[in-house]
C-alpha positions in Angstrom: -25.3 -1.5 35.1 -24.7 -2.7 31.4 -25.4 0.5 30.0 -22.4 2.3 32.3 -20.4 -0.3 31.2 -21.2 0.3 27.3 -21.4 4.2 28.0 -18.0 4.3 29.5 -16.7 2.1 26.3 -18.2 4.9 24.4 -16.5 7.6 25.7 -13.2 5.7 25.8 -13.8 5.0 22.1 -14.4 8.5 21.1 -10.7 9.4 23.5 -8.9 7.2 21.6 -10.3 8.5 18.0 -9.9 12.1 19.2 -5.9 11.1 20.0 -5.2 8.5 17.6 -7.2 10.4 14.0 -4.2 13.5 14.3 -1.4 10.8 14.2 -2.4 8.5 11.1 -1.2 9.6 8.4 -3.8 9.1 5.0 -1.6 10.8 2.2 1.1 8.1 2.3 1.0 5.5 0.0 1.6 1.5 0.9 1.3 0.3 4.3 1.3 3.3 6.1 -1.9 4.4 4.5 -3.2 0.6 4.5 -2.5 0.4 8.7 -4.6 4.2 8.7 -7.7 2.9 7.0 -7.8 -0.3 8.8 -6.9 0.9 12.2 -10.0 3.4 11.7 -12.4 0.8 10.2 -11.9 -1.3 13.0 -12.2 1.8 15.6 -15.5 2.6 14.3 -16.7 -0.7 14.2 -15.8 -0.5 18.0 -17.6 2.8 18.0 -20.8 1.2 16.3 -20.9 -1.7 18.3 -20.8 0.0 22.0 -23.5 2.3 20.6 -26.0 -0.4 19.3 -25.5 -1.9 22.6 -26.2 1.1 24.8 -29.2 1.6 22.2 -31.0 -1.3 22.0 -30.1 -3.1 25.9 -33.6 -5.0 26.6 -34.4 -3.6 30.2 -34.6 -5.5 33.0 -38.8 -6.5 33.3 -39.6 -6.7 37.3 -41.4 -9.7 38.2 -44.6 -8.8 39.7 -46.7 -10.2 42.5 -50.1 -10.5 40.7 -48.3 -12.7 37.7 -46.7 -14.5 40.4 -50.0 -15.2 42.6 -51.3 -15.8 39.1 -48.7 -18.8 38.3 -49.3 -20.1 41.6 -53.3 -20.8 41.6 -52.6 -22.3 38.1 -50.5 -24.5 39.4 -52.6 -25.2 42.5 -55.6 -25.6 40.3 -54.2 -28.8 38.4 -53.4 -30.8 41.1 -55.7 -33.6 41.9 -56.9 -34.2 45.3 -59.5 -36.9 44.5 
């Protein structure tokens, strides 16, 4: 379910790079050029961060019976009945 979530960001990301990269304008000097470079930086680091997500998600580990029988003679095993 995460990695939807994180895929969809992706794409978003990349729709708002592919509009947004044709109107900023880099050749102008002063704080139109200084609003471009940071308004990409942070993009990417949008960009990078939705992708190291979807990357490196730990999946979900199903619980299985044998480890659970398992715990539960341990635990049966140190009670005392004496």
């Amino acid at each position: 379910m995460k990695k939807n979530r994180y895929l969809l960001y992706l794409l978003l990301c990349g729709v708002m790079l592919y509009i947004g990269m044709p109107e900023l304008n880099f050749q102008l000097g002063g704080k139109e050029a200084l609003f471009a470079s940071s308004w990409l930086f942070l993009a990417l680091l949008v960009f990078a961060g939705n992708l190291a997500a979807f990357l490196y998600t730990p999946k979900k580990r199903a619980r299985t019976a044998s480890r659970k029988m398992e715990s539960n003679l341990k635990r049966k095993s140190r009670v005392y009945t004496g």
